[in-house]
One Martini backbone bead per residue (centre of mass of N, CA, C, O) as a GRO file, in nm:
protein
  153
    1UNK     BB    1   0.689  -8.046   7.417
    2UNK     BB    2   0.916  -8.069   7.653
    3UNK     BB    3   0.919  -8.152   7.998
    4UNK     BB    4   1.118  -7.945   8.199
    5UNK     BB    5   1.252  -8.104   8.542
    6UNK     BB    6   1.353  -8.192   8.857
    7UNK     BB    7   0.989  -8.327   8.857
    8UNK     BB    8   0.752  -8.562   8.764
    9UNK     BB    9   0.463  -8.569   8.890
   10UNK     BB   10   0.136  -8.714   8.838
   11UNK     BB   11  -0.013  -8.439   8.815
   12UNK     BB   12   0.150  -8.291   8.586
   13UNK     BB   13   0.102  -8.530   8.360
   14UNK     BB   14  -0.175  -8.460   8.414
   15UNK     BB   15  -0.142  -8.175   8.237
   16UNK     BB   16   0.025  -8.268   7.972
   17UNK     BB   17  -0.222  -8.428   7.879
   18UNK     BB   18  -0.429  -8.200   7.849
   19UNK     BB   19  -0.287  -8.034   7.646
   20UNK     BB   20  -0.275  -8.242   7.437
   21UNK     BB   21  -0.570  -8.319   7.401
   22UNK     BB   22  -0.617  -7.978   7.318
   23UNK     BB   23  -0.437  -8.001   7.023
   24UNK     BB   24  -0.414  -8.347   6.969
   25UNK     BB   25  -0.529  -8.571   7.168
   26UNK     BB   26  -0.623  -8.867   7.193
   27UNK     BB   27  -0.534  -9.191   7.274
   28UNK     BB   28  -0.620  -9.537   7.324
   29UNK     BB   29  -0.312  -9.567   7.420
   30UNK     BB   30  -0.108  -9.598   7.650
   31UNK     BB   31   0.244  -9.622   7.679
   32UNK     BB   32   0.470  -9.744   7.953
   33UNK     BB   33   0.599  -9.732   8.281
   34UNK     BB   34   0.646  -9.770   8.615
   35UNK     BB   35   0.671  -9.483   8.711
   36UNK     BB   36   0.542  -9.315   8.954
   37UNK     BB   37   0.405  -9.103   8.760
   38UNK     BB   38   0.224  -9.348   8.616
   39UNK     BB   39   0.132  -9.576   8.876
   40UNK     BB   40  -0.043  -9.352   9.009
   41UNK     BB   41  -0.363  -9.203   9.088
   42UNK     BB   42  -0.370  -8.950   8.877
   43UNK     BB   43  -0.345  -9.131   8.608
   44UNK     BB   44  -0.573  -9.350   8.650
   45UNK     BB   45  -0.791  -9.159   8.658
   46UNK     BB   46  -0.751  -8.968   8.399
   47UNK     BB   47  -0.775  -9.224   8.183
   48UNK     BB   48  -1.074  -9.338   8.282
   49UNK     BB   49  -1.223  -9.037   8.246
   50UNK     BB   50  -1.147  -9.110   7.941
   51UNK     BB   51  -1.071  -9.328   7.807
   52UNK     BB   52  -0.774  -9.437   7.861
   53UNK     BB   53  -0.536  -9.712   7.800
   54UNK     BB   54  -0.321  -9.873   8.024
   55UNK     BB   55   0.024  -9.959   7.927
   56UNK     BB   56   0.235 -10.157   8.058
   57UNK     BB   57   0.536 -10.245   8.088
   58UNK     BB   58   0.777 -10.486   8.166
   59UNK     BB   59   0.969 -10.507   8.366
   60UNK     BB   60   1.300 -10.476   8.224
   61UNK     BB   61   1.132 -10.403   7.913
   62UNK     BB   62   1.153 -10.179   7.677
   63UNK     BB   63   1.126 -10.328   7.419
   64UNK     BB   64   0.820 -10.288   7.437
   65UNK     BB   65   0.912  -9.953   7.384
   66UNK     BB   66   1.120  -9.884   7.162
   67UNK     BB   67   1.053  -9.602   7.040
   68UNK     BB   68   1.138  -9.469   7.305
   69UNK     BB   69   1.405  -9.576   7.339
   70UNK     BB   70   1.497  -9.453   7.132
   71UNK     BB   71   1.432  -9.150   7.159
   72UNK     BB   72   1.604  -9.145   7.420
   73UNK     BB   73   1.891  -9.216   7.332
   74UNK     BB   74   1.922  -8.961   7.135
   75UNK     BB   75   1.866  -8.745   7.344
   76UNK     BB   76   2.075  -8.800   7.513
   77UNK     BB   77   2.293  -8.782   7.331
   78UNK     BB   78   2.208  -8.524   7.139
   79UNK     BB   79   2.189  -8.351   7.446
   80UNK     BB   80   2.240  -8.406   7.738
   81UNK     BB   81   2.545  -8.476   7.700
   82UNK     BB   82   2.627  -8.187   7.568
   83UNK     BB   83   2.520  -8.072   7.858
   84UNK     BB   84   2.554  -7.820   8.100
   85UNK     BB   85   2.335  -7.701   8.342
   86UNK     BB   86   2.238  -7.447   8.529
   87UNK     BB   87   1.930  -7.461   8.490
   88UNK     BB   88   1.608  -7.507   8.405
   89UNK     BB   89   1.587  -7.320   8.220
   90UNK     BB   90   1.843  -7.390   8.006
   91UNK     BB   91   1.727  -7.660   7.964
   92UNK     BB   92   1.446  -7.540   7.793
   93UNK     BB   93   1.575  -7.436   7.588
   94UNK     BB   94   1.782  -7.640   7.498
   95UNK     BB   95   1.533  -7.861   7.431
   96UNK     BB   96   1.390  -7.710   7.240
   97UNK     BB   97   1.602  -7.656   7.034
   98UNK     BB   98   1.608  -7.923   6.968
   99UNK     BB   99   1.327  -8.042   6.890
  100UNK     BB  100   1.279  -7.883   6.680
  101UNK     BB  101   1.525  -8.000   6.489
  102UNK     BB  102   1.406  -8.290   6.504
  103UNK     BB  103   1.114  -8.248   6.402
  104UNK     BB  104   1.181  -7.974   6.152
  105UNK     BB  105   1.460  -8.069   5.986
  106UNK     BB  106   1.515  -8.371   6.040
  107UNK     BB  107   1.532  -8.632   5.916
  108UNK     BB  108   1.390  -8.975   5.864
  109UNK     BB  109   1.407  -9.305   5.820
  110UNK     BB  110   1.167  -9.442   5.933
  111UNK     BB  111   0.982  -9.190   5.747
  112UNK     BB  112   1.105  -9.143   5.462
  113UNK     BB  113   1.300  -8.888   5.516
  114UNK     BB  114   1.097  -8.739   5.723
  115UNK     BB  115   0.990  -8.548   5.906
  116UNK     BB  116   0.786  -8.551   6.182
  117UNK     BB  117   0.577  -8.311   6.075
  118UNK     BB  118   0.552  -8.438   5.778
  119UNK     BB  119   0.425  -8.706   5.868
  120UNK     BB  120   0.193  -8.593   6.056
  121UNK     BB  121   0.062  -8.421   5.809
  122UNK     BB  122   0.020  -8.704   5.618
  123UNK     BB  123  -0.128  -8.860   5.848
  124UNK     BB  124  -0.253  -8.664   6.099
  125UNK     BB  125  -0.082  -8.827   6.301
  126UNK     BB  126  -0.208  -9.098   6.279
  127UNK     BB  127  -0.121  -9.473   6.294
  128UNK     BB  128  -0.164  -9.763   6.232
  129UNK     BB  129  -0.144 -10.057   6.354
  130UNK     BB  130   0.122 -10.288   6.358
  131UNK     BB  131   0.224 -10.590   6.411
  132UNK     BB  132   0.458 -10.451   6.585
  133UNK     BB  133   0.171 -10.430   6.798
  134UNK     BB  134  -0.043 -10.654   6.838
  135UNK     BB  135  -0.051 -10.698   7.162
  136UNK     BB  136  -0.290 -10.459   7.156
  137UNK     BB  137  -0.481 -10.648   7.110
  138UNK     BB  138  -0.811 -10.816   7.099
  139UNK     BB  139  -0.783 -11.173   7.127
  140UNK     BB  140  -1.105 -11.198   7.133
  141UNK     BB  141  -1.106 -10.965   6.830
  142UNK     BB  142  -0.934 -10.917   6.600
  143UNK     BB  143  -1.050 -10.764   6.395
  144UNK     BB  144  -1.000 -10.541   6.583
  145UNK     BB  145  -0.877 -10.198   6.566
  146UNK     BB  146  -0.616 -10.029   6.667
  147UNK     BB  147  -0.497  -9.717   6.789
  148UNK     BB  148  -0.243  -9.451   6.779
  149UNK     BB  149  -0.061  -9.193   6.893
  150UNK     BB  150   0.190  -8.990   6.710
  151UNK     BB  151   0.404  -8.837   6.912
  152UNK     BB  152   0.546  -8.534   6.892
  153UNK     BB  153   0.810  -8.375   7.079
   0.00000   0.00000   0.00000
């Protein structure tokens, strides 16, 4: 589910995080920007009660977080900019139909032709970070390997 509203504070995404943890659970690591919602004290105190390390990109990088933001540019342009909400309600219907059609329907280049669904089911939802993350290791310890979970929207 994409949480949509006309404003999402810390304390929100820490319950839209609650919520996917107790469906598909937690990754041992969050990347993000520095926006108000990700860099606040909810946020914050959530990760560390939980052992869950917070990534934040570097301000002006997003190239960090390349997935998401091929994911937002997609959302951006075949669903936000197709469309004028008139309210609330009307854009979580309609976001979450392009969710459904994104995740259920459409192959995906990427996936080797799967949608994100069979994916998902293919691989358990987790797959080892590849060197294109390695920036995530810890590198006084090499052979370590973090996971992180793909998870789709």
């Amino acid at each position: 589910m994409i949480e949509v509203d006309r404003s999402l504070p810390g304390l929100r995404v820490v319950r839209v995080l609650d919520r996917l943890a107790e469906t598909i659970g937690l990754p041992e690591i969050l990347v993000m920007d520095n926006g108000p919602e990700f860099s606040g004290r909810a946020l914050d105190t959530w990760a560390y009660a939980r052992g869950v390390h917070l990534r934040f990109i570097r301000p002006g990088k997003p190239i960090e977080d390349a997935f998401v933001e091929s994911f937002k540019g997609k959302f951006r342009d075949e669903c936000l900019n197709e469309h004028w909400f008139a309210s609330v309600a009307e854009a979580q219907v309609l976001i979450e139909a392009w969710r459904i059609d994104y995740n259920t329907v459409r192959p995906h280049s990427a996936l080797a032709g799967q949608t994100p669904q069979q994916f998902a089911r293919s691989t358990g939802g987790a797959r080892r970070l590849t060197s294109a993350r390695a920036d995530l290791k810890d590198t006084k310890n090499d052979d370590r390997k973090s996971e992180d979970l793909s998870l789709s929207v």
